[in-house]
C-alpha positions as CSV (number, residue, x, y, z in Angstrom):
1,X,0.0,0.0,0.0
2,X,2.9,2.7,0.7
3,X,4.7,1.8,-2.7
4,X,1.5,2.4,-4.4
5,X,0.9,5.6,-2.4
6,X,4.6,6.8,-3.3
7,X,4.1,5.8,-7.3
8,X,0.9,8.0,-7.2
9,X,2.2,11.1,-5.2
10,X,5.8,10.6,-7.6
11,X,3.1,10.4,-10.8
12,X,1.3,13.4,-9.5
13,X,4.2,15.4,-9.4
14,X,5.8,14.7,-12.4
15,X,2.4,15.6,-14.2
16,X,1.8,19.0,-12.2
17,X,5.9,19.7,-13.4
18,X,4.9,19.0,-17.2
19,X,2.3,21.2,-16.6
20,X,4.1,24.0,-14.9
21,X,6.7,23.5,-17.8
22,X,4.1,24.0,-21.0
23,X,1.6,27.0,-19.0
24,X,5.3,28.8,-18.9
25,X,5.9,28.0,-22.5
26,X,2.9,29.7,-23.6
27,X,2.5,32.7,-20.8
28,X,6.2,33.2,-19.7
29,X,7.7,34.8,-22.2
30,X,7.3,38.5,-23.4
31,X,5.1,39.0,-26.1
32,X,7.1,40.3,-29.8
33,X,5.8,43.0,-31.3
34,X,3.2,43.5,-34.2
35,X,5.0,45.0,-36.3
36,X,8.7,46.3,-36.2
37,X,9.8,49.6,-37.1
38,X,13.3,48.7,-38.2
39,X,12.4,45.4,-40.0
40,X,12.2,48.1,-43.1
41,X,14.9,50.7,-44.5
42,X,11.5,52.4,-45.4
43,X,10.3,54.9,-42.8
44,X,7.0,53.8,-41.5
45,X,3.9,56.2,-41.9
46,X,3.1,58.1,-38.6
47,X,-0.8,58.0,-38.0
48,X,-2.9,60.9,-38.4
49,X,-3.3,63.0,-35.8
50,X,-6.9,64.2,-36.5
51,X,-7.7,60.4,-36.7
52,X,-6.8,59.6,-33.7
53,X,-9.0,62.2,-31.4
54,X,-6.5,64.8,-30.9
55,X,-7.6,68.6,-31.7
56,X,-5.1,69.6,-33.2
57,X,-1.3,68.8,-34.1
58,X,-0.1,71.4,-31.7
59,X,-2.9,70.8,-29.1
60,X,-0.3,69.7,-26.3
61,X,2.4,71.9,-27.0
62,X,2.9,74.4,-23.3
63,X,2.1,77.6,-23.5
64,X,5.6,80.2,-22.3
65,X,2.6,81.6,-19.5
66,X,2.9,78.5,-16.9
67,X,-0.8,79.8,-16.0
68,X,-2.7,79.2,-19.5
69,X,-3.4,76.4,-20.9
70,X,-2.1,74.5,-24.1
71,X,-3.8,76.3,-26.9
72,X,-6.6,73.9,-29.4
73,X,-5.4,74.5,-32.8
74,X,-6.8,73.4,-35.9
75,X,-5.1,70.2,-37.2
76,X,-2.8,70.0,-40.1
77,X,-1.6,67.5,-42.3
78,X,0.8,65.0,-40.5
79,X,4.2,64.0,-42.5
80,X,4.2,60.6,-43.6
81,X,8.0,60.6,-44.6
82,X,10.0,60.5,-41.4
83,X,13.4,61.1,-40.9
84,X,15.4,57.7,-39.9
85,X,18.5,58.4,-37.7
86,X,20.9,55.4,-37.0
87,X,23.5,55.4,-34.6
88,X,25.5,52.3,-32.8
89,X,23.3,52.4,-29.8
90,X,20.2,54.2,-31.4
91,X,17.7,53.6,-34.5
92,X,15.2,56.4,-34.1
93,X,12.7,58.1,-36.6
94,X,11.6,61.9,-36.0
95,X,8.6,63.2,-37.5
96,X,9.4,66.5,-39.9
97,X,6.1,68.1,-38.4
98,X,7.5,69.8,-35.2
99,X,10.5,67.8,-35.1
100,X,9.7,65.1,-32.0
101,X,11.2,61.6,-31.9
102,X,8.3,59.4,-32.5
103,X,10.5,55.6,-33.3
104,X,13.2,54.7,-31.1
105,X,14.9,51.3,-30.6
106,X,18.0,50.1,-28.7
107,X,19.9,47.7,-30.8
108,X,22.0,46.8,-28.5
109,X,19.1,45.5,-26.1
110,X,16.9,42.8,-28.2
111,X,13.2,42.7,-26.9
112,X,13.7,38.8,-26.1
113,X,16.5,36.5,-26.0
114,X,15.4,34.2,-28.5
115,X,14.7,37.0,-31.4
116,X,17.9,39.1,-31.0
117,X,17.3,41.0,-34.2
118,X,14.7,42.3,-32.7
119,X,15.3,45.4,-30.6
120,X,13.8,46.9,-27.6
121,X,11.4,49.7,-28.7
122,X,11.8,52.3,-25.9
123,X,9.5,55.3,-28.1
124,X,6.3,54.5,-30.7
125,X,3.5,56.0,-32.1
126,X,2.0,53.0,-33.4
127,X,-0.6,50.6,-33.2
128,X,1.2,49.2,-29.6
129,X,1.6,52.6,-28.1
130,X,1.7,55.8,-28.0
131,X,5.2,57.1,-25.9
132,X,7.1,60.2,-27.7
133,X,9.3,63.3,-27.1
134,X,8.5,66.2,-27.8
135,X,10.6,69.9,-28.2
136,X,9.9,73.1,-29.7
137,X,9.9,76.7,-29.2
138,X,6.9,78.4,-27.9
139,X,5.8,81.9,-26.5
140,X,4.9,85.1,-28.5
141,X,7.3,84.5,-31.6
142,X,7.4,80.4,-31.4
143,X,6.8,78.6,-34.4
144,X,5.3,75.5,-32.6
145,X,2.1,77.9,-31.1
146,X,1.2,79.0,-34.7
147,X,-2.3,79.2,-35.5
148,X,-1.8,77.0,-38.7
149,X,0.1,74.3,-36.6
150,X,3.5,72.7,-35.7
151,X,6.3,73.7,-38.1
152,X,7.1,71.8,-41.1
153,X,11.1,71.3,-40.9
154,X,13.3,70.6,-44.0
155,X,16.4,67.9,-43.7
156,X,18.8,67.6,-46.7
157,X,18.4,63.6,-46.6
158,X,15.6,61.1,-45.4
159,X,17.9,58.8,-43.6
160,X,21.2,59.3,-41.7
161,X,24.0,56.8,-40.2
162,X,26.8,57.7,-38.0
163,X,29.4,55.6,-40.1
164,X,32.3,53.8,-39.3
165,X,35.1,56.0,-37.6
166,X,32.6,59.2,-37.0
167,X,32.5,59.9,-33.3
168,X,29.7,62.3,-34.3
169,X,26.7,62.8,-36.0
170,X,24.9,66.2,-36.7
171,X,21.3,66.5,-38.3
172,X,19.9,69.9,-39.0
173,X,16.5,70.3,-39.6
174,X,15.3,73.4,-40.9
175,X,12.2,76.0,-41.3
176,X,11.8,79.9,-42.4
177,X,9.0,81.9,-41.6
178,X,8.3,85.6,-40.9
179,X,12.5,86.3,-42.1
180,X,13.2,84.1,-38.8
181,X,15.4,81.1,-40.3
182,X,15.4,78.1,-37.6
183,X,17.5,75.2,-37.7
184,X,16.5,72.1,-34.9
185,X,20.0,70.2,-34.4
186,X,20.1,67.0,-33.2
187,X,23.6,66.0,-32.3
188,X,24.6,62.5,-31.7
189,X,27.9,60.9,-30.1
190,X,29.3,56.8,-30.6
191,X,28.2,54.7,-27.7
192,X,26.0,57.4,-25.8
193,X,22.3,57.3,-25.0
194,X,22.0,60.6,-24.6
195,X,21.8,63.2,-27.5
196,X,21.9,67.3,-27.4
197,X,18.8,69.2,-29.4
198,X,19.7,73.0,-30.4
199,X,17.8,75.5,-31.8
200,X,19.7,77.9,-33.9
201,X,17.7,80.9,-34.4
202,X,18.8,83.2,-37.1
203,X,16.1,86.6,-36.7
204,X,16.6,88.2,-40.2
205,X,13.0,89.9,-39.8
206,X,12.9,93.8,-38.4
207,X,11.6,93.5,-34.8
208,X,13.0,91.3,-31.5
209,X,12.4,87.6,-31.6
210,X,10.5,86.2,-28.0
211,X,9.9,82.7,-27.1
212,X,10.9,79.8,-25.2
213,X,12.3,76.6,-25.3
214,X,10.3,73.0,-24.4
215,X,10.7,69.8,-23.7
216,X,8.7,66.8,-23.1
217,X,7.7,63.1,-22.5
218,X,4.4,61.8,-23.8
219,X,3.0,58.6,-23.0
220,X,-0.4,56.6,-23.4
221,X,-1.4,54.3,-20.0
222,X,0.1,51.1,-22.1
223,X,1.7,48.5,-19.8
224,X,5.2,48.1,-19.6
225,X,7.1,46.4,-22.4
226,X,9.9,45.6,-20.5
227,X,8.9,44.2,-17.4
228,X,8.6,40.8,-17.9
229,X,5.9,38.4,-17.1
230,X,8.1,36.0,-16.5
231,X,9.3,37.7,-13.2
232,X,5.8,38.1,-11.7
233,X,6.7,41.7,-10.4
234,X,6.0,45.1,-12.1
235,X,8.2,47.9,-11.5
236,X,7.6,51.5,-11.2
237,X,5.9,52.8,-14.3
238,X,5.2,56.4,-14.4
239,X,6.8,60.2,-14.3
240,X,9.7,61.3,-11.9
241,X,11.6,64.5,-11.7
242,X,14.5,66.7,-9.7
243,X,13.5,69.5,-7.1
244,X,16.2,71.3,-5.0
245,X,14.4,69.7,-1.8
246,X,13.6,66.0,-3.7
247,X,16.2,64.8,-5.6
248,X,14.1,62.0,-6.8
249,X,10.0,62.6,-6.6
250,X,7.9,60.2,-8.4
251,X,4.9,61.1,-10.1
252,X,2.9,58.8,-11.2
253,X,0.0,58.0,-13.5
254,X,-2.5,58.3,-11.1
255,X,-1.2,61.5,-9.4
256,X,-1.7,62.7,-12.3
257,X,-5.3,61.7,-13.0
258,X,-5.5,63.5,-9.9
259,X,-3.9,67.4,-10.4
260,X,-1.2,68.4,-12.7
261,X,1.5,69.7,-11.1
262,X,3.7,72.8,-11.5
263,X,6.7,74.1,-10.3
264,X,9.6,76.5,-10.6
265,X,12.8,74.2,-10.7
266,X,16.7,75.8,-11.5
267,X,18.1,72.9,-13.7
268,X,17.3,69.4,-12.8
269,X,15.4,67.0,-15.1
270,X,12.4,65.2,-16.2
271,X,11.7,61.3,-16.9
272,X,9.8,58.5,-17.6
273,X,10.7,55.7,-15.9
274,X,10.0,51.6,-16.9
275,X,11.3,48.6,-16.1
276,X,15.3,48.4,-17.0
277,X,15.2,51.7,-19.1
278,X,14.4,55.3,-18.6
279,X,14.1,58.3,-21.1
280,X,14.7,62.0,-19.6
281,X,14.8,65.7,-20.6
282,X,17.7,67.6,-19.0
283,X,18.2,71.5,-19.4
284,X,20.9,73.9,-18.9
285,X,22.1,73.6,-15.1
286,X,21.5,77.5,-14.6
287,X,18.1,78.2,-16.2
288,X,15.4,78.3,-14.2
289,X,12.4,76.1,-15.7
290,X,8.6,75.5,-15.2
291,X,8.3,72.1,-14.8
292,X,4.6,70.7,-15.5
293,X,2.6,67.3,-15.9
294,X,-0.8,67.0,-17.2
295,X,-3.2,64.2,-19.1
296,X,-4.4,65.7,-22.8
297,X,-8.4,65.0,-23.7
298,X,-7.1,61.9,-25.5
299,X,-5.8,59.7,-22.4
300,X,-1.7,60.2,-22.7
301,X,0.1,61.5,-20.0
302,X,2.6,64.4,-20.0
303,X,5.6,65.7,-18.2
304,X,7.9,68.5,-19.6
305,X,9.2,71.8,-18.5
306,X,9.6,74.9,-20.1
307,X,12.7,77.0,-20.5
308,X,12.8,81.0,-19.2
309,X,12.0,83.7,-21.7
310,X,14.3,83.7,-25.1
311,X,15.4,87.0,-26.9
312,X,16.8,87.5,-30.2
313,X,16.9,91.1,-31.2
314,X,16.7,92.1,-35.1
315,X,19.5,91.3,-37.0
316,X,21.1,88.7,-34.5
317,X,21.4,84.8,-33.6
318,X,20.3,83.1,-30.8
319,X,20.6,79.5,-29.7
320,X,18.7,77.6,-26.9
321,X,19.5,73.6,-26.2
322,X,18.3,70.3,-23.7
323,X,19.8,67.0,-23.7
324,X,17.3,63.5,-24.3
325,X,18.2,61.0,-22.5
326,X,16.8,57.6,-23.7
327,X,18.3,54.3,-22.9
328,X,19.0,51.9,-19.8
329,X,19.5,52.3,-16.2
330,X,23.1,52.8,-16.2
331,X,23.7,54.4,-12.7
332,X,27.1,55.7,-13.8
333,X,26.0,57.6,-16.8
334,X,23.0,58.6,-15.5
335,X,25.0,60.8,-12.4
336,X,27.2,61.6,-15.1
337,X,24.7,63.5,-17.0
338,X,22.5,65.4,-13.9
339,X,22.5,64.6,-10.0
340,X,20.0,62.4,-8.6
341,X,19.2,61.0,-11.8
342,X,20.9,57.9,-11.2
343,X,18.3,57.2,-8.6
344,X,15.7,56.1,-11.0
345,X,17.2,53.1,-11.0
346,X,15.0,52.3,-7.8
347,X,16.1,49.5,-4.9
348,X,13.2,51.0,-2.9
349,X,13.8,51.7,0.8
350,X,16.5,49.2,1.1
351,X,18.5,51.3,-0.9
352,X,21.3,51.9,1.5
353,X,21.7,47.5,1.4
354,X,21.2,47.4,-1.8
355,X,23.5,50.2,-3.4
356,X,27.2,48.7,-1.6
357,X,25.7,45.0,-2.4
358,X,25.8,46.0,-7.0
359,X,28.8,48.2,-6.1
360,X,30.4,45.0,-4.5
361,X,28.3,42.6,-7.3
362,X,30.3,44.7,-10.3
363,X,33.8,45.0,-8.9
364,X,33.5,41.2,-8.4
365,X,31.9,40.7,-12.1
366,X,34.7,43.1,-13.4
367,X,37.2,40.1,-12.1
368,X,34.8,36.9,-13.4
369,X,33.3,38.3,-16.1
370,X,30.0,36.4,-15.4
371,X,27.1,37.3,-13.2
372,X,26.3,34.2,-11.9
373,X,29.5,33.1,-10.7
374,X,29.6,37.0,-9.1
375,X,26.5,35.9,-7.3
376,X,27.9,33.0,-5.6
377,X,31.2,34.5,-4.8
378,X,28.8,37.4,-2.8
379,X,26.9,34.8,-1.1
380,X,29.7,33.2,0.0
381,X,31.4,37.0,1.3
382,X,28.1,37.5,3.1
383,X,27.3,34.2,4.5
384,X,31.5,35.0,5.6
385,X,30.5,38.4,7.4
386,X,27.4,36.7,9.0
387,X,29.6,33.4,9.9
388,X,29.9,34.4,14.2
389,X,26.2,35.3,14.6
390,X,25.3,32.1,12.4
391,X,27.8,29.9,14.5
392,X,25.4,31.1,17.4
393,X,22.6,30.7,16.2
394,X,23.8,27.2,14.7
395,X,25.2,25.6,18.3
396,X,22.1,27.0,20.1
397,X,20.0,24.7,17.5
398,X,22.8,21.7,18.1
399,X,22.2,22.4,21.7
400,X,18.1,22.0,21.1
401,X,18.7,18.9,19.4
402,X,21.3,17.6,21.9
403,X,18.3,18.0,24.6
404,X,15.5,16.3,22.8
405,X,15.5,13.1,24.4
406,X,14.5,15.3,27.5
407,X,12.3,17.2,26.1
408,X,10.3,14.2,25.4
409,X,10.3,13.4,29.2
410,X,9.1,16.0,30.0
411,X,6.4,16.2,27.7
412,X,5.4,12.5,28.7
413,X,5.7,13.5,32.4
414,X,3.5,16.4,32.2
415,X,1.4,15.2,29.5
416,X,-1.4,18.2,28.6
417,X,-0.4,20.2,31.4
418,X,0.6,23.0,29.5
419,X,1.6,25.4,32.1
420,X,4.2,23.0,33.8
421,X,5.0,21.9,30.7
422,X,6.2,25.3,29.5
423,X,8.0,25.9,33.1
424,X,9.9,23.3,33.0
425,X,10.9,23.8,29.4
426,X,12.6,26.9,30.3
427,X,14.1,25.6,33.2
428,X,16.1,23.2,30.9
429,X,17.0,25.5,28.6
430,X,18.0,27.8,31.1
431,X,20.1,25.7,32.5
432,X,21.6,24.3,29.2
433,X,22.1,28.1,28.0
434,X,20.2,27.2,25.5
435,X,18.3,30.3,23.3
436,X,15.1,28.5,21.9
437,X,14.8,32.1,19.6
438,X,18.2,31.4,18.2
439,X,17.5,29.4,15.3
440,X,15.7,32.4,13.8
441,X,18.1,34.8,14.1
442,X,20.4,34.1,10.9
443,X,16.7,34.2,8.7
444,X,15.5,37.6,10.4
445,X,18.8,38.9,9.7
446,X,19.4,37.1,6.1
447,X,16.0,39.3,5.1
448,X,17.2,42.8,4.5
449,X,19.9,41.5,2.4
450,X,17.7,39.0,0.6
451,X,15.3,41.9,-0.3
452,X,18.0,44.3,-0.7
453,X,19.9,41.8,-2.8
454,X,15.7,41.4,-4.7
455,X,15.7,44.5,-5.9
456,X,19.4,45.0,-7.3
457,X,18.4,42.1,-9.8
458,X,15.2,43.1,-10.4
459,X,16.4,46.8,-11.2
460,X,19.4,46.3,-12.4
461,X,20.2,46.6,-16.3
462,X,23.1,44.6,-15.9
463,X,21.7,41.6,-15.0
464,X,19.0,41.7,-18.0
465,X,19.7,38.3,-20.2
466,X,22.1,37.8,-18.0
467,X,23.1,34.4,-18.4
468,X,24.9,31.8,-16.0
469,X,25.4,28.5,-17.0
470,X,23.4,25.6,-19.1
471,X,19.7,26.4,-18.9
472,X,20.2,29.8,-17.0
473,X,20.5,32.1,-19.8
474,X,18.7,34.7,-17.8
475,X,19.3,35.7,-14.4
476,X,16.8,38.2,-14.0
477,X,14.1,36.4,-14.6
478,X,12.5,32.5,-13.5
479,X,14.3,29.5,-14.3
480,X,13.1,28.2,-17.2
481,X,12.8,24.6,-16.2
482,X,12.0,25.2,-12.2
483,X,15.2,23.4,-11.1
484,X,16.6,26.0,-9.1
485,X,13.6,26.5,-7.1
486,X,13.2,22.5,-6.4
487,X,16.6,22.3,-5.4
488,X,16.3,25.1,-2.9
489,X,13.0,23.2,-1.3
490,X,15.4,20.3,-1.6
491,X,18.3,22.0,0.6
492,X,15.4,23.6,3.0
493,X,14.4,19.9,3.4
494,X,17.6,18.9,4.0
495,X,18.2,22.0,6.6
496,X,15.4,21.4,8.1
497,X,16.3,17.4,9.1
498,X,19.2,19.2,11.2
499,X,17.3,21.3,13.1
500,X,15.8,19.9,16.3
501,X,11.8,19.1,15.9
502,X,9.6,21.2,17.4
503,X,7.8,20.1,20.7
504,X,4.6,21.0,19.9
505,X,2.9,18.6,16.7
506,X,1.4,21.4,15.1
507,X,4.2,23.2,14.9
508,X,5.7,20.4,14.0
509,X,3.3,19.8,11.1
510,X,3.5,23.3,9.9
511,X,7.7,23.4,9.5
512,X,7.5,20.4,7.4
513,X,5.3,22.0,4.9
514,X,7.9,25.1,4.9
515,X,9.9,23.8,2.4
516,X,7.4,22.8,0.1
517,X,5.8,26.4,0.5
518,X,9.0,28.4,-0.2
519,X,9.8,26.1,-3.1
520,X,6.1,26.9,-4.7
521,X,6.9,30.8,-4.0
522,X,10.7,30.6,-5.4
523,X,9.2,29.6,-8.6
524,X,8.9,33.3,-10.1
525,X,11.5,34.6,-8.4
526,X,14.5,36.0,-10.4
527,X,16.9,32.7,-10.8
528,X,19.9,34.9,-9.7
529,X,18.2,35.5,-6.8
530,X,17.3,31.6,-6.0
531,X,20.4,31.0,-6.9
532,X,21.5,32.8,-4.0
533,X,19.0,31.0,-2.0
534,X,20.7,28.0,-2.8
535,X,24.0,28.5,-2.6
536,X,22.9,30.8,1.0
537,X,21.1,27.1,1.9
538,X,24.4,24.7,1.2
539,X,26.8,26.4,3.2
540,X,24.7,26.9,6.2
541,X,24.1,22.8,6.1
542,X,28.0,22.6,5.9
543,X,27.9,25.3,8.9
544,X,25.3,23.5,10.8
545,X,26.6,19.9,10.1
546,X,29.9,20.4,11.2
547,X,28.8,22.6,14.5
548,X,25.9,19.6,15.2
549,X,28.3,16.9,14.9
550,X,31.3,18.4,17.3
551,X,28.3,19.6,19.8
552,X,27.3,16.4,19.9
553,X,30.5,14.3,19.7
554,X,31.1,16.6,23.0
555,X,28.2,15.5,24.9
556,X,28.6,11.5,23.9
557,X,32.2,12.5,25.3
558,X,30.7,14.0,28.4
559,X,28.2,11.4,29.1
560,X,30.6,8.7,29.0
């Protein structure tokens, strides 16, 4: 009867693995998108704005007066030939009405491991979503609060590439109007994210040129592309900028569904933040800038500033210029560019773990060159720096073991008199200076750096596609196959068997499920961090084992 019982349990959980196995196959993975922009040398057409329920093609431009409202324009004519721009680390498209980057993918980050010609898609203004930015000069003289609509600007050629050997690549885009000649400059630098936008204003007309520089990020309520379902968790999606009294204040969709908000910043920045990657406006250190956000009649959500008051007298140049960030969490470029902006990349409030944990994490990688093998080595410094408090804990379990022979007496002695049962239980341990709280101490104090350690995978850019060895090609998100997780329930199992058992049977009852439990919740959990887990798990059974056995080879030698 057993053998059969054991076949049937085995059977069971072979068939509930096959299962887990195929609903991951079919759900785990990040969906592709429709349709790629850079499958095509061909620029793809940008929809038409009065199609899709906007009022005009200039309705969300800011007005330079930070207490009016964007102006309702009438609609014009959207371009349908944009301008590609291809770099080593960018492949965007801007639209020639008003200039904005509507396309922009990161070649060097492909949406899933399995289709690497694929890039990630960080901007769109597709059929998946809408996510753009947006500049322009507004204010009394700004061509981008015309009457007749956003600017139409002119580029000698339809596609660009920074070639092989350039360092830098300039594109000038350029309108007339009025005897005011304009040229928007995008400049663009080998292996950087970020990229400067100028405005060159040339005011050949008679009278003083006024107006002001802005800059935006626009975004529909779309989920996030790059926060995996695999991982079960979804990251901060939403707005964030820099005040002089918040270096990193999150705003998010719902705030503003609430109020917009508006305030007078001196330099600083705005962003949009996602899972992995982040896209940000940064203007001139010195000016001081309105920064606003806001949700337009047709859904998307809005955060931008807008530059201080712009003066070009008759006869004279003029020149106003932000920087667009757009590409992954990289905490060292990021401070590079602005302070405080490397904070987006968010470990939450166990940041002050979680920041010397990656520091120590990438100077260990910089030696092994793989992050798994970094991952083990940590566990193994930590477990190192825990060992005395561990040993503790570890000889005060040996010690509980040692006495459970007795403890059984006295539960047979008292039977269900619980009171005397409990006196007498702390009697003996008193007396064997034994801590019955012990055993919990390495977990309780394991838990800030597990979560810390959490959120530095989770967050970190570094550790997307990842891969370690075999079938872990990515440590930031499940294990594929589950083994990691089974092996940690396996070591919990086996940890557990060295631990004295618990006096009373429910408790009993409930500890023996514990492994099981933790194994079922460890199945979505990053498999860098289970890998942890693991490797956390086997060295405190070589700890335990060896402090049991001496503890105990001392008593035998005691009682003899």
């Amino acid at each position: 009867m057993d053998i059969k019982r054991t076949i049937l349990i085995v059977a069971l959980a072979i068939v509930a693995y096959v299962l887990v196995l195929k609903w991951n196959e079919d759900y785990g993975q990040a969906a592709l998108p429709t349709q790629h922009a850079a499958a095509s040398n061909d620029a793809p057409a940008l929809p038409d704005t009065a199609a899709t329920g906007d009022s005009g093609v200039n309705a969300d431009v800011p007005s330079a007066n930070a207490e009016s409202s964007p102006a309702e324009l009438a609609p014009v004519a959207v371009s349908k030939d944009l301008i590609r721009i291809k770099t080593d680390v960018l492949d965007l498209a801007i639209n020639p009405v008003g200039g904005d980057i509507v396309q922009l993918t990161l070649p060097k980050y492909p949406r899933r491991q399995d289709h690497p010609e694929i890039p990630f898609q960080l901007f769109d203004n597709g059929s998946e979503r809408t996510y753009v930015a947006q500049s322009g000069l507004t204010g009394a003289n700004g061509p981008d609060r015309r009457a007749s609509g956003r600017p139409l600007y002119a580029a000698e050629q339809r596609s660009y590439q920074l070639a092989d050997g350039q360092e830098q690549l300039v594109v000038d885009l350029k309108f007339s109007e009025n005897g005011v000649n304009y040229i928007k400059r995008f400049t663009f630098t080998r292996g950087e994210y970020d990229l400067k936008v100028s405005y060159l204003i040339d005011n050949q007309s008679g009278q003083a040129w006024n107006g002001n520089l802005f800059a935006q990020l626009k975004r529909d309520a779309s989920s996030d592309p790059s926060s995996s379902t695999a991982t079960g968790t979804a990251t901060y999606l939403g707005a964030a900028l820099w005040t002089s009294s918040e270096p990193y204040k999150k705003v998010s969709m719902k705030d503003m569904d609430k109020a917009n908000l508006q305030e007078t910043v001196s330099g600083g920045w705005v962003a949009w933040l996602q899972h992995y990657f982040v896209t940000a406006w940064i203007p001139t250190k010195s000016d001081n800038n309105v920064v606003q956000t806001r949700k337009d009649s047709a859904g998307n959500y809005l955060i931008g500033y807008t530059g201080p008051a712009i003066s070009v007298p008759a006869g004279a140049t003029g020149e106003a210029s932000t920087v667009l960030y757009a590409g992954p969490k990289s905490q060292e470029k990021l401070k590079a560019l602005s302070p405080g902006l490397e904070l987006t990349v968010d470990y939450g409030f166990l940041w002050f773990i979680a920041q010397p944990i990656f520091w120590l994490l990438q100077h260990i990688h910089s030696i092994l060159g793989n992050w798994g093998w970094s991952i083990i080595v940590l566990t193994m410094l930590i477990k190192g720096l825990f060992f005395p408090l561990s040993a503790a804990s570890y000889r005060s379990m040996a010690r509980m073991r040692a006495v459970s022979p007795k403890l059984a007496a006295l539960k047979e002695r008292y039977g269900d008199d619980r009171q005397k049962m409990s006196q007498a239980m702390m009697e003996l341990y008193k007396k064997e200076k034994i801590n019955p709280l012990g055993g919990c101490l390495p977990i309780l104090v394991q838990m800030p750096v597990f979560l810390a350690l959490y959120w530095v995978l989770l967050e970190s850019v570094e550790m997307r596609q990842a891969p370690w060895i075999l079938w872990i090609t990515d440590l930031s998100i499940k294990d594929p196959f589950f083994i990691l997780p089974i092996i940690m329930g396996a070591t919990m199992f086996i940890q557990q068997r060295l631990n004295p058992t618990p006096p009373d049977p429910m408790q009993a009852k409930v500890m023996k499920m514990m492994p099981i439990i933790f194994t079922f919740f460890f199945l979505w959990f990053p498999a860098g961090l289970v890998l942890y887990w693991v490797v956390n798990n086997c060295l405190s059974i070589t700890q335990q084992w060896y402090i049991t056995r001496r503890i105990e080879a001392a008593s035998k030698k005691a009682a003899a």
